[in-house]
Backbone bond lengths (Angstrom), bond angles and torsions (degrees), N, CA, C in turn:
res aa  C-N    CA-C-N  psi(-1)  N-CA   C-N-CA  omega(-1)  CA-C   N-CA-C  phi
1 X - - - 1.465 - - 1.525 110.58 -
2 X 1.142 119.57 -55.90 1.781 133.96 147.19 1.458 100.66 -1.75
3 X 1.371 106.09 -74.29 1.395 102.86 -133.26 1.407 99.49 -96.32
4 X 1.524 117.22 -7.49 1.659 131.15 172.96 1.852 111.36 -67.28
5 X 1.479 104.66 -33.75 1.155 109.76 -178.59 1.625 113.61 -94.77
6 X 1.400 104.05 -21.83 1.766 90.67 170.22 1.410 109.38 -93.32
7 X 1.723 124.09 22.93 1.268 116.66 170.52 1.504 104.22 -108.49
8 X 0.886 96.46 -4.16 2.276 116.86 177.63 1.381 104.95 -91.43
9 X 1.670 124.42 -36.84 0.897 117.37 -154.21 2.025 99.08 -95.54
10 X 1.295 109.91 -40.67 1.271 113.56 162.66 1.584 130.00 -60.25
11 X 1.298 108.49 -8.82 1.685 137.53 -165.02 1.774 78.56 -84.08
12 X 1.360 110.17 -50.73 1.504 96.84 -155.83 1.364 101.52 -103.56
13 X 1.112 139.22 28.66 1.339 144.49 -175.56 1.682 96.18 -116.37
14 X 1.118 112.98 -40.57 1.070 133.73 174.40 1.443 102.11 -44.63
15 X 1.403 116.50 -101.22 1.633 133.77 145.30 1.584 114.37 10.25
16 X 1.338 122.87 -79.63 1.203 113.86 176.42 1.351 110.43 -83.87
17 X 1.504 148.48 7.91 1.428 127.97 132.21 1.604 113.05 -47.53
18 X 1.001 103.03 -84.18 1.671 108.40 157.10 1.201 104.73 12.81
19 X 1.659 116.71 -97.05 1.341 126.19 -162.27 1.598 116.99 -60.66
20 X 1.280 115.99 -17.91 1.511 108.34 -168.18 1.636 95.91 -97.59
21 X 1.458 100.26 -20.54 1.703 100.26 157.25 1.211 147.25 -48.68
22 X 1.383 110.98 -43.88 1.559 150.54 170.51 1.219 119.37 -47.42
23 X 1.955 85.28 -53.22 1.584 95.13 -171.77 1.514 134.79 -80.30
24 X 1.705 81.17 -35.00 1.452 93.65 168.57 1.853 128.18 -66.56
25 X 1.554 84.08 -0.57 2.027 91.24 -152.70 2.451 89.69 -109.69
26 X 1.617 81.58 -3.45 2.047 85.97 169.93 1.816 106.38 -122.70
27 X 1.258 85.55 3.18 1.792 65.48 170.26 2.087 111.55 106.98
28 X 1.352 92.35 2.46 1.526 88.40 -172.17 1.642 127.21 74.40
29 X 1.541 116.91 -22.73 1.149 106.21 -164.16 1.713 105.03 -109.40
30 X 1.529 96.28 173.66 1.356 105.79 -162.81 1.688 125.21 -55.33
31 X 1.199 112.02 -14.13 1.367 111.40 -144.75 1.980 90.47 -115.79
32 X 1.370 113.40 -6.96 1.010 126.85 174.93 1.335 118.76 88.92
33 X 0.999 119.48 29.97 1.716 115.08 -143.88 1.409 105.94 -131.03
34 X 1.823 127.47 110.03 1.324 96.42 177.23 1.377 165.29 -106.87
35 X 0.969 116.55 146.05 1.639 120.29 -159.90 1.585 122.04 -3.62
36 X 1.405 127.19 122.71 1.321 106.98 177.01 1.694 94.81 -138.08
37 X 1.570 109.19 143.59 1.536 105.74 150.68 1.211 129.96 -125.87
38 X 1.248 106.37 106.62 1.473 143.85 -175.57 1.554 100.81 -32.60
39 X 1.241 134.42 120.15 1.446 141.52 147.35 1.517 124.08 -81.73
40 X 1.064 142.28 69.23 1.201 156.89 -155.03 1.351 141.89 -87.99
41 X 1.312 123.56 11.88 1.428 145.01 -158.46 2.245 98.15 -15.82
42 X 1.445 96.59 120.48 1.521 106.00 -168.38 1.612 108.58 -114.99
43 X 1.255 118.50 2.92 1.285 139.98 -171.75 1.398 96.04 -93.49
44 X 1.790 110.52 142.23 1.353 118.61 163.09 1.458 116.61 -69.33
45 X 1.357 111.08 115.60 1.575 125.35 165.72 1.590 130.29 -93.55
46 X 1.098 124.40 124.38 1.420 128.95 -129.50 1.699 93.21 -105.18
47 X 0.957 119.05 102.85 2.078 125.27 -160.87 1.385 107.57 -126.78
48 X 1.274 121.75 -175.43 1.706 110.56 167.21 1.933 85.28 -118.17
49 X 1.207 105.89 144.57 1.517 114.17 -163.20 1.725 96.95 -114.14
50 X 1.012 140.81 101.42 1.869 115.04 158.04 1.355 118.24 -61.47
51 X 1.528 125.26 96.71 1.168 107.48 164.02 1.789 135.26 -52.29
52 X 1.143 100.57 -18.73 1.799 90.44 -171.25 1.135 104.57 -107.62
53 X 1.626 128.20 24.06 1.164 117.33 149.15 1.481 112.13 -109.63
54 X 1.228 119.18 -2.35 1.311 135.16 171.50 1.650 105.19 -69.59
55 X 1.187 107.99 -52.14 1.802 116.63 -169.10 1.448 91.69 -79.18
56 X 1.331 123.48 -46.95 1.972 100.27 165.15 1.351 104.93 -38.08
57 X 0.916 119.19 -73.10 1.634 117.59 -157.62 1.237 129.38 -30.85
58 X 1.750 97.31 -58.98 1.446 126.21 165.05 1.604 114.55 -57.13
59 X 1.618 117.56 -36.68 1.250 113.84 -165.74 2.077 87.66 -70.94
60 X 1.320 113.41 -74.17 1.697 120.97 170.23 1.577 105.10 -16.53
61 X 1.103 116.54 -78.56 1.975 116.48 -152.03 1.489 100.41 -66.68
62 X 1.575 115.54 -50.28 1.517 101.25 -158.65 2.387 99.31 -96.03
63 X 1.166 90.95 -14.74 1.763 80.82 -161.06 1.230 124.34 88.25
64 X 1.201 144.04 18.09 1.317 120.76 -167.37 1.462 118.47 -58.07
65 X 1.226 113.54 -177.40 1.404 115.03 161.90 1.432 122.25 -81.96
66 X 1.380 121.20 -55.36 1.316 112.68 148.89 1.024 149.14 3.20
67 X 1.684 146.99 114.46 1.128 133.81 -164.50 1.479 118.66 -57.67
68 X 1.445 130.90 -162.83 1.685 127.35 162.90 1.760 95.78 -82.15
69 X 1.549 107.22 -61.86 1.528 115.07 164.48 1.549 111.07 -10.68
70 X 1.413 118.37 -82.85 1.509 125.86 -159.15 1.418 92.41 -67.75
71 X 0.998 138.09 -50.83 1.831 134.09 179.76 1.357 112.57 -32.64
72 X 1.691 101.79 -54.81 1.486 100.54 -165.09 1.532 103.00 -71.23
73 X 0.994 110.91 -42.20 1.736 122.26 -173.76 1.637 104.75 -25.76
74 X 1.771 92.70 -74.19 1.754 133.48 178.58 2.021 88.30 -34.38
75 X 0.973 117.82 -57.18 1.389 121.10 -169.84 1.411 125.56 -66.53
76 X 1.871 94.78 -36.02 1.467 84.14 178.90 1.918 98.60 -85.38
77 X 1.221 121.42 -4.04 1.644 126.08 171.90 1.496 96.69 -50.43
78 X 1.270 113.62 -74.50 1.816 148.11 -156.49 1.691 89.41 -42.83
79 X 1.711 106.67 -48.38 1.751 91.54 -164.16 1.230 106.46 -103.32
80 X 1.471 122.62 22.01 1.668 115.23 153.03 1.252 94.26 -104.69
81 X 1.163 163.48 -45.81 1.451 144.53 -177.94 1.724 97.67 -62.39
82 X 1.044 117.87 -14.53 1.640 93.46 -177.27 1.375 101.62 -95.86
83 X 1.352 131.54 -33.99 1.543 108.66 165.28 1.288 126.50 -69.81
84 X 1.597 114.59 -27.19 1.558 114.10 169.94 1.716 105.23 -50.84
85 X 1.745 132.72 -44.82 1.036 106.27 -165.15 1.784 107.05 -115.75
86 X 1.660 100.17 24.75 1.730 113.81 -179.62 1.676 108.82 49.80
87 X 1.477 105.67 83.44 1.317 98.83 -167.91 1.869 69.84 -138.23
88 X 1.201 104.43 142.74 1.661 101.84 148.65 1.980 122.21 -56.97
89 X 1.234 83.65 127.15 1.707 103.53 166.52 1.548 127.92 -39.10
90 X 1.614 116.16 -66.90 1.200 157.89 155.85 1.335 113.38 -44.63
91 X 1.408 110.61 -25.04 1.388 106.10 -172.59 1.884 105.48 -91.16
92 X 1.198 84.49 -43.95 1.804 98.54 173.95 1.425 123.80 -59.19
93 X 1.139 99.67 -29.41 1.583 118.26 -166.69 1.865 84.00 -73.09
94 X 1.293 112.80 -57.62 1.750 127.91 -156.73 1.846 97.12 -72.24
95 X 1.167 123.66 -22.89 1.308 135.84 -175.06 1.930 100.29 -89.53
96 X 1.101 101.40 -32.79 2.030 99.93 -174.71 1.627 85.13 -84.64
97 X 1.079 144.68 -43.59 1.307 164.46 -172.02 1.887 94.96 -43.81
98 X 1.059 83.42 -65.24 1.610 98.93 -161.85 1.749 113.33 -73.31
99 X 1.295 103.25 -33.71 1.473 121.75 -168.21 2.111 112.64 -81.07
100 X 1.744 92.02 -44.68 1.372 105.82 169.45 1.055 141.99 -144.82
101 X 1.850 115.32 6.82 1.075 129.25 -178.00 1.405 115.93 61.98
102 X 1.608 121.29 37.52 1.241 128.64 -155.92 1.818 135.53 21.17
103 X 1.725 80.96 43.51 1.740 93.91 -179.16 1.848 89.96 -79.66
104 X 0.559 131.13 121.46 1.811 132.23 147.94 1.428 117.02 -58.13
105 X 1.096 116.07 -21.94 1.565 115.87 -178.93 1.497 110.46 -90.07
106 X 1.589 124.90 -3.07 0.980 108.03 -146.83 1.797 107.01 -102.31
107 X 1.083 87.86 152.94 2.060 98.07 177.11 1.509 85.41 -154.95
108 X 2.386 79.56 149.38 1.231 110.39 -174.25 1.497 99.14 -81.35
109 X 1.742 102.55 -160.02 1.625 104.14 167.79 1.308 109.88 -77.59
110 X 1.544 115.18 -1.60 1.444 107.67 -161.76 1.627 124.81 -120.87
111 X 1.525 77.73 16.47 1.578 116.66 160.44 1.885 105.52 78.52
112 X 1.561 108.28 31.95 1.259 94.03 170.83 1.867 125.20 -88.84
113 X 0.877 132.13 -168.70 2.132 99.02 -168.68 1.486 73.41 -172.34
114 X 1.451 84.89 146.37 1.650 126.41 152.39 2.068 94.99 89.27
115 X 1.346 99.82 -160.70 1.542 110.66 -165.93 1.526 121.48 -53.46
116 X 1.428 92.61 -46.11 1.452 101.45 -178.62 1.739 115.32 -121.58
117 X 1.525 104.65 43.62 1.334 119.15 174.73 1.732 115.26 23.33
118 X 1.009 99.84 79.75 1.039 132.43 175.92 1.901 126.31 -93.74
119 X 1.768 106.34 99.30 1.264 117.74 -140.43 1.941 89.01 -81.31
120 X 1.871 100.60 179.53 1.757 75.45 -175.79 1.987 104.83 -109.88
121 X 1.290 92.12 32.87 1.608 99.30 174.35 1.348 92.98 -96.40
122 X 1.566 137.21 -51.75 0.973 129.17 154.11 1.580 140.38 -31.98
123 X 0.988 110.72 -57.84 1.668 121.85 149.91 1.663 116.86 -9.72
124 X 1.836 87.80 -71.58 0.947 91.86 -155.10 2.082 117.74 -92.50
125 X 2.094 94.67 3.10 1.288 77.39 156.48 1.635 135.59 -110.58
126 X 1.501 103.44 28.67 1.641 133.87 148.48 1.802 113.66 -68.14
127 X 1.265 125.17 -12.33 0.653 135.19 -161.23 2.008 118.01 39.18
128 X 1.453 111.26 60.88 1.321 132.51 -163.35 1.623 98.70 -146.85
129 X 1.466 95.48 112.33 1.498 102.58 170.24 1.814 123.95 -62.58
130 X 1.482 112.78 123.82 0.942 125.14 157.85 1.889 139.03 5.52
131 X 1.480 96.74 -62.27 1.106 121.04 161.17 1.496 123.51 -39.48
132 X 1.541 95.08 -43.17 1.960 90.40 -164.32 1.543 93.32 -107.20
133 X 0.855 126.67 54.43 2.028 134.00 156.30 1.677 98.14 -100.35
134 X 0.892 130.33 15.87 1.567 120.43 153.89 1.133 108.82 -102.19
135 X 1.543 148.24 -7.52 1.249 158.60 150.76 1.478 99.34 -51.52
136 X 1.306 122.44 104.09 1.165 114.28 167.07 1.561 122.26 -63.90
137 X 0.992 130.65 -20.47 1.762 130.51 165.95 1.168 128.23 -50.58
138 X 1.419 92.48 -43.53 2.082 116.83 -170.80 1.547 99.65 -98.56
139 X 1.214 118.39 -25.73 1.754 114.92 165.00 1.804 130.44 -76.00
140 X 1.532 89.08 -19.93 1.635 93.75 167.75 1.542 127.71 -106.18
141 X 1.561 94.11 -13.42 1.426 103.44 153.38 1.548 120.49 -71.36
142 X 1.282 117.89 -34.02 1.881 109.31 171.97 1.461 101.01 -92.31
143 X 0.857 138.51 0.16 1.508 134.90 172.29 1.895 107.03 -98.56
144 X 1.248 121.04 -17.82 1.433 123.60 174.80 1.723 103.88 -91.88
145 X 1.482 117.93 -34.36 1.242 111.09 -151.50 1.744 86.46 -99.64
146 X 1.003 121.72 -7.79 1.658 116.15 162.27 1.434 118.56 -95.29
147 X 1.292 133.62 -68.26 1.397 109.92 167.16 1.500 113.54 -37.41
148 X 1.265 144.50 -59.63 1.639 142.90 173.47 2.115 95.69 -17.96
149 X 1.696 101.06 -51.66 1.220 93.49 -173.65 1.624 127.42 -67.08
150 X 1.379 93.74 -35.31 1.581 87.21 163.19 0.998 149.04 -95.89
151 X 1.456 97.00 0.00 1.738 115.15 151.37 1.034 109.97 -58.23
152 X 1.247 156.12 -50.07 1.500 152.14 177.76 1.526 105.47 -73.50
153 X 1.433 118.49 -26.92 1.237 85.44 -176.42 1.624 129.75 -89.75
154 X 1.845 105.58 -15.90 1.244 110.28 -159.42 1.763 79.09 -106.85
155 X 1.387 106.11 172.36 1.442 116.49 179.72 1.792 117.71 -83.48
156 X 0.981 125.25 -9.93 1.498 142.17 176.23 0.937 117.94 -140.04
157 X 1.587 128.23 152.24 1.028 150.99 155.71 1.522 135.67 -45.99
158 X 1.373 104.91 -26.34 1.561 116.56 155.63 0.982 120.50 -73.70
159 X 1.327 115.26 -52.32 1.787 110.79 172.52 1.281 120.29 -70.35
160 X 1.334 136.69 6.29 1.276 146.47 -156.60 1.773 87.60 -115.05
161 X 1.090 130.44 -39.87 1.275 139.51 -157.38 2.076 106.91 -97.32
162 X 1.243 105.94 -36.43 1.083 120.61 155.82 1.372 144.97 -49.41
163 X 1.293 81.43 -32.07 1.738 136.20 176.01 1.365 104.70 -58.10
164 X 1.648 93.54 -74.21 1.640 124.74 -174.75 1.852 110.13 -61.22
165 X 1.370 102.91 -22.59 1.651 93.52 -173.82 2.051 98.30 -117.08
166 X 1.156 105.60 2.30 1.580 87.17 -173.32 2.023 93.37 -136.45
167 X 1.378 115.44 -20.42 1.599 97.97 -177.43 1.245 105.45 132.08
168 X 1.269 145.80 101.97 1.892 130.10 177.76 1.465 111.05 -41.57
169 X 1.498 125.68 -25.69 1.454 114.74 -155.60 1.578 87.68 -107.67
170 X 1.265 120.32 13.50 1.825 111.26 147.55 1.636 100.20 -110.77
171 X 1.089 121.76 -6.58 1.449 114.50 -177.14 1.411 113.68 -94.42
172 X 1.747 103.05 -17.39 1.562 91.33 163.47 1.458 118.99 -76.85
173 X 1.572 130.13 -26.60 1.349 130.76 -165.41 1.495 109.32 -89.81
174 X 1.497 100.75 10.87 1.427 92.66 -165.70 1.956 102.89 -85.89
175 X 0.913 104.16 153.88 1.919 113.54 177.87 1.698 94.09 -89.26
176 X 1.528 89.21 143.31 1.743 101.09 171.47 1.668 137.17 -32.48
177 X 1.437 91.28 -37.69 1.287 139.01 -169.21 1.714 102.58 -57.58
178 X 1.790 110.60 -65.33 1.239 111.40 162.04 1.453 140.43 -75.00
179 X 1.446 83.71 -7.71 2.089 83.29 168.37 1.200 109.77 -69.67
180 X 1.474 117.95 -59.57 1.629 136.57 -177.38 1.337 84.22 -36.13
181 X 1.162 138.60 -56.31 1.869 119.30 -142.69 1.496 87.71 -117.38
182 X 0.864 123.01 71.03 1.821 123.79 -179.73 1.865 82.54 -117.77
183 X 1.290 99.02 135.40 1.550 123.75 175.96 1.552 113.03 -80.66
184 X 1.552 114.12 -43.80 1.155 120.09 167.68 1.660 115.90 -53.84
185 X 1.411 114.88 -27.90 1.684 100.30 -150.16 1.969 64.57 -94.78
186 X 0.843 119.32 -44.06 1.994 101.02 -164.53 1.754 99.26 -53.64
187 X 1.160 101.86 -46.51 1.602 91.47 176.09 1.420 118.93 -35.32
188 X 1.326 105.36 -71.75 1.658 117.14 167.49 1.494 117.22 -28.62
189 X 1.297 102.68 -71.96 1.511 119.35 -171.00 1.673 104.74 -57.29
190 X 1.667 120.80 -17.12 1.735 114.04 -169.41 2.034 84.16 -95.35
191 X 1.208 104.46 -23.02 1.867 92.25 167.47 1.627 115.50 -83.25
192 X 0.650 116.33 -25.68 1.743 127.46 175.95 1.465 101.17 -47.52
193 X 1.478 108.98 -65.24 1.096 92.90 -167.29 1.561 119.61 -77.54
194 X 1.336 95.63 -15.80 1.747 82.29 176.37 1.780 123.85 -68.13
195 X 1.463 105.25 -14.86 1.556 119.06 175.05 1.576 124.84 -99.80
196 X 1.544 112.23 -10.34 1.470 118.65 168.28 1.873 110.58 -137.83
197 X 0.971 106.11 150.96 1.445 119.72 -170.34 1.350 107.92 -48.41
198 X 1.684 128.38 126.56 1.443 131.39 175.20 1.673 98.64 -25.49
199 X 1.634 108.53 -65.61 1.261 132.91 -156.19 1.441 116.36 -41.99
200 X 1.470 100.88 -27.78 1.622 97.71 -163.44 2.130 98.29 -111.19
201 X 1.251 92.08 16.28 1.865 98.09 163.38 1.509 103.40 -128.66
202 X 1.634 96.98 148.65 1.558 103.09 171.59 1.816 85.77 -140.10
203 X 1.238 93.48 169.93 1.615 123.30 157.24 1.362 126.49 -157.67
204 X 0.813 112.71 153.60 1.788 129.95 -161.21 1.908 93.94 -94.20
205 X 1.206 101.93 134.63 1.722 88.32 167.91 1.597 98.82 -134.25
């Protein structure tokens, strides 16, 4: 009987070593995931870009419907509005990436539409009707000239992006804790790197 219970009792000592192991070895938080803080440069950086090997790329990985032609076009659009409003290039590109896979047609259930899902409260405080966010021109122009805004307004690039997929007035209440482990910004950040050099991103984990 002894020796049944100190094989139960080590069974569970066992167990919760284990678990306080686990936890400590993901970061503590709920979702299991561990902690990262994103270094993100959100500023327009002034490079020589090839577009038409860029719109290969994009035309290959994601499919759009879109020609290679109209891609590159859309691209060389994307990186004069991003220095007109100093937004990173790369970052937008990794954000249309993430949002629609450069479908232009596309809307969620929650009725946001076109490249860079573009909601129609948003729309409409561009003062740009709703309707024309399937225009890819007029959808990356309100999708550039709003992230631009919350790049200036929040202090990082994670929270700025957080921003962009959940609302600033949940991105202000949010604790440190959930930016670092935001699923959306790794999304972003696992396209980032495929469009700007490992070298010139870091993050802290």
């Amino acid at each position: 009987m002894k020796k049944v219970i100190t094989i139960v009792v080590i069974s569970c000592l066992m167990f919760i070593l284990g678990r306080l192991t686990y936890s400590e070895s993901t970061g503590n938080d709920s979702e299991g995931m561990t902690a990262k803080s994103y270094i993100i440069e959100d500023t327009y950086v002034d490079t020589y870009i090839d577009f038409k090997s860029e719109a290969n790329y994009i035309k290959q990985t994601y499919k759009p419907i879109m020609s290679t032609s109209k891609i590159k076009h859309i691209l060389i659009y994307i990186d004069g509005m991003c220095k007109h409003y100093d937004l990173n290039y790369n970052l937008v590109k990794s954000v249309i990436s993430t949002e629609s896979a450069w479908n232009y047609t596309a809307k969620s259930g929650v009725g946001a539409k076109g490249l860079m899902q573009i909601m129609k409260a948003c729309a409409k405080d561009f003062n740009t009707p709703h309707s024309e966010m399937y225009d890819p021109y007029v959808n990356v122009t309100i999708g550039i000239k709003y992230l631009s805004k919350l790049t200036k307004r929040f202090e990082d690039a994670q929270t700025a992006l957080v921003a962009y997929n959940e609302g600033p007035r949940h991105a202000d209440r949010y604790k440190r804790e959930y930016i670092d482990n935001s699923r959306y910004v790794d999304k972003v950040m696992k396209h980032l790197l495929t469009f700007q050099p490992q070298e010139n991103l870091a993050y802290n984990d």
